[in-house]
N, C-alpha and C positions, 0 to 999 in steps of 0.2 A: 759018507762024504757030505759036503757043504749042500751038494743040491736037492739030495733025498733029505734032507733035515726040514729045509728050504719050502718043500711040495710038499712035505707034511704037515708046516706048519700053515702053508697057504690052502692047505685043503681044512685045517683047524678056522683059519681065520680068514677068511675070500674077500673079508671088508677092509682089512689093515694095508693098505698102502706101502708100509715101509719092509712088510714081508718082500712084497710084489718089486720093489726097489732092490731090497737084495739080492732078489732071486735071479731079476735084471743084472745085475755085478756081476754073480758068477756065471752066469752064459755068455755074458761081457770076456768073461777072462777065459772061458773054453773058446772064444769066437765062434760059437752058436748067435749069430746077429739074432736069426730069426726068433730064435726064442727070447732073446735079449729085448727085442723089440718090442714083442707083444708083451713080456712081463712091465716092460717101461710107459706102453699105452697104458695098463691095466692100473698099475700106480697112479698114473697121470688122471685118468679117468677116476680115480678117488678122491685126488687130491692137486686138483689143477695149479694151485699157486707153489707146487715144493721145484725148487731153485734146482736143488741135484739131480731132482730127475729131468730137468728138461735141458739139461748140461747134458746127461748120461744119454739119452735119446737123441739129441743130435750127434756125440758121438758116434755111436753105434748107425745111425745112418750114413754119417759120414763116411763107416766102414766099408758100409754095404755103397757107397759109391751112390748113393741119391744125397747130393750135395745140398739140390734148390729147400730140401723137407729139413737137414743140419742147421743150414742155417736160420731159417725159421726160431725152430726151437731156440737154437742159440740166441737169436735176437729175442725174444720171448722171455729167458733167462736172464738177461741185463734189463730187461724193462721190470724184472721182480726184485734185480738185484746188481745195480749199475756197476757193482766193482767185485764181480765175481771172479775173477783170474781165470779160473778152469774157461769158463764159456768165452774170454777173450782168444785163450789158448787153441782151442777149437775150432775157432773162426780164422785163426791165423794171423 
C-alpha cells in the first residue's frame, strides 16, 4: 500500500521534503492526524517556505480541533501565496 511505499522511501531519503509531504496525505486520508502531523512538521522543518504543506497542516489541525495553531498556518500560507484557494477554504 501507499504508506509502506511512503516509509520506505522516507527511510531511503529522511532529507526530501516532499516524501515527508506525502506521507502527510495518506495519514491525511486514513485520519491518522497524529501522524499526519508530525509527517507535515517534518516537511515543514525542510522546507519552511512549501505553500501545500502549510495549507495541509493547518488542515489537519483543524481536524484535531486546535484551531488557534490552523490558522496560524493558514495565515502563513497566504503571506507565501495571497491567492491560494485551499488555505482561503480552510480558514472558512
Amino acid at each position: 500500500d501507499s504508506e509502506r511505499v511512503l516509509i520506505k522511501a522516507a527511510a531511503q531519503k529522511p532529507a526530501d521534503p516532499r516524501v515527508h509531504q506525502a506521507l502527510g496525505a495518506v495519514y491525511e486520508g486514513l485520519k491518522d492526524y497524529d501522524k499526519a502531523e508530525l509527517s507535515f512538521r517534518r516537511a515543514l522543518d525542510m522546507d519552511p517556505k512549501d505553500v501545500n504543506t502549510h495549507v495541509n497542516l493547518g488542515a489537519v489541525l483543524l481536524s484535531k480541533r486546535n484551531q488557534a495553531a490552523a490558522v496560524d498556518f493558514e495565515r502563513q500560507a497566504l503571506k507565501l501565496d495571497p491567492q491560494n484557494a485551499r488555505a482561503y477554504t480552510v480558514l472558512g
